[in-house]
C-alpha positions in Angstrom: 25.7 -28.5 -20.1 26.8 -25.4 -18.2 24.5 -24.0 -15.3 23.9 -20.2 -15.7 25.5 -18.8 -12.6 23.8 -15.8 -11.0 25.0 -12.8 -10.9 24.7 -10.0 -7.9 24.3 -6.5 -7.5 24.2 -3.9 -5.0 22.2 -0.6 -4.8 22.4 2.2 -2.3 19.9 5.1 -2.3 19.9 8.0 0.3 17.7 11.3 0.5 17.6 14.1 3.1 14.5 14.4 5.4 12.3 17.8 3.8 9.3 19.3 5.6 6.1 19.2 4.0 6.7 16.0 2.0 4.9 12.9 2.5 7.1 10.0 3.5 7.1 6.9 1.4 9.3 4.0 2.5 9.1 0.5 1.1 6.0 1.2 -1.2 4.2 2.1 2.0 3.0 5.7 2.9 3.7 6.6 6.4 1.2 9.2 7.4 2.5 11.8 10.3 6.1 11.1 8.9 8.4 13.8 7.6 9.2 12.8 3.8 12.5 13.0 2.0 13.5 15.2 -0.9 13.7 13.8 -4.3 13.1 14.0 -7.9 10.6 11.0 -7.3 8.6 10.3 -3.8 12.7 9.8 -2.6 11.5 5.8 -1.4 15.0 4.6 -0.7 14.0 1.1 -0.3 12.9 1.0 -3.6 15.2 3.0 -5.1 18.3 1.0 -3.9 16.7 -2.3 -4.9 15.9 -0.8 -8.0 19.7 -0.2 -7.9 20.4 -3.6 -7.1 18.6 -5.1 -9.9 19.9 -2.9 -12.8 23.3 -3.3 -11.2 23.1 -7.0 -11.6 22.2 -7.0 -15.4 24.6 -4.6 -16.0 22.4 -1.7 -17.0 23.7 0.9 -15.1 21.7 2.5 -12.0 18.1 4.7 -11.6 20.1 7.9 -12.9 21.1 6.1 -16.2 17.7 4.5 -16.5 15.3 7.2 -15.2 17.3 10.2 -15.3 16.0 13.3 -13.3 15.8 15.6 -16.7 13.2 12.8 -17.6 9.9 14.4 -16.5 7.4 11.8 -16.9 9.4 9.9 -13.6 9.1 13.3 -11.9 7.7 12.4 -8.4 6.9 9.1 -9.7 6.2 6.3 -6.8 9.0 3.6 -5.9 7.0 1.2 -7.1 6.2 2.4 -10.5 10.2 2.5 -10.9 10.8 -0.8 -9.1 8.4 -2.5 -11.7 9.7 -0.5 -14.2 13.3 -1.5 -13.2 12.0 -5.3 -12.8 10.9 -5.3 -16.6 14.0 -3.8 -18.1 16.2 -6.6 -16.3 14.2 -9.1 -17.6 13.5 -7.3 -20.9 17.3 -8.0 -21.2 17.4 -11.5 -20.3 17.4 -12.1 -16.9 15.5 -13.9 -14.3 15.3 -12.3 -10.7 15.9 -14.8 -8.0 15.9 -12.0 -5.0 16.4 -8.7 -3.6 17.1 -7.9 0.0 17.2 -4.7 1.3 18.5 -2.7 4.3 16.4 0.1 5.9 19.1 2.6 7.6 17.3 5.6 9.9 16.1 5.9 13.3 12.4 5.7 11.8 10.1 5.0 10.6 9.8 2.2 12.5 9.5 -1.1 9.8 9.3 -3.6 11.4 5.4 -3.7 12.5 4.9 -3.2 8.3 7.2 -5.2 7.2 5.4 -8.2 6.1 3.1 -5.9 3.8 6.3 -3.7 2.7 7.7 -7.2 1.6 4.3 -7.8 0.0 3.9 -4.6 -2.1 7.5 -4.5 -3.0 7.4 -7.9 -4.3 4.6 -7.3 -6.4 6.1 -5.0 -7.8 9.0 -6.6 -9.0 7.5 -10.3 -9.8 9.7 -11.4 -7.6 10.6 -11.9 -3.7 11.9 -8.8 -2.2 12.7 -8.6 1.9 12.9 -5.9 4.0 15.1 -5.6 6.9 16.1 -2.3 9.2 19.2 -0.9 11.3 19.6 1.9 13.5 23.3 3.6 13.1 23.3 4.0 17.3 23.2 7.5 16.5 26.5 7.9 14.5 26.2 10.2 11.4 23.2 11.7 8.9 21.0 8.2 9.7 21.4 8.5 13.2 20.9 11.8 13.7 17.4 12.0 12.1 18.9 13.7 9.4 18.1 11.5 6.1 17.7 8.1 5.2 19.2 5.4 3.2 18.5 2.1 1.6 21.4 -0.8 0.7 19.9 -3.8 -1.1 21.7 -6.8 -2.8 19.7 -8.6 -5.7 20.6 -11.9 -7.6 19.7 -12.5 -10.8 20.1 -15.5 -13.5 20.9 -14.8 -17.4 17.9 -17.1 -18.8 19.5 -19.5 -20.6 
């Protein structure tokens, strides 16, 4: 008997900071905050483990899956993609084990929401999702105030 070895993916997101957006990060609105552009509310937490996740399955990444010419995911939320996302891989025969993602920006500030980003996120996907954050100690776009991005790595398991 052969054990089904996971396999990993990584998924990188970034978006530009745009006045007179709402901000969205990790599922969670962040009143006050200047949002990012995008086709979709621009959440790079979700979109790069949404990344992650259809990296690992081999099914491409949130262009190839959602593309922007598509107009019912026009300004859709992180989440409803991250579910979304989360069905697909295991509509093609995969189990999720995990998804981690890195918050890179000089704000918001996550760490005071991170247990309910992890929450929310994780609902989303069915599956354990963790949110962690960096500064860039003011080197390039992130540290500058300029954008945001979002690296995640997910695992998942071919069902066997």
């Amino acid at each position: 008997m052969t054990t089904a070895l996971p396999l990993v993916g990584i998924g990188v997101d970034v978006h530009a900071f745009e006045e007179g957006r709402e901000l969205w990060i990790a599922g969670l609105h962040w009143p006050g905050e200047t949002g990012l552009a995008g086709h979709s509310d621009a959440d790079v937490v979700a979109h790069a483990a949404c990344n992650a996740l259809l990296s690992a399955a081999g099914l491409g990444d949130l262009g190839a899956q959602f593309g922007t010419s598509d107009p019912e995911w026009a300004g859709a939320s992180g989440l409803k993609l991250l579910g979304e996302a989360a069905r697909r891989v295991r509509d093609a025969g995969f189990e999720i084990g995990n998804v981690s993602v890195q918050l890179v920006g000089v704000r918001p500030r996550i760490g005071r929401r991170r247990a309910e980003a992890e929450q929310v996120l994780s609902e989303a996907a069915g599956a354990p999702i963790r949110v962690a954050a960096a500064t860039t100690d003011g080197l390039g776009f992130t540290g500058k105030g300029e954008g945001l991005a979002g690296i995640a790595t997910a695992i998942v398991f071919p069902r066997t």
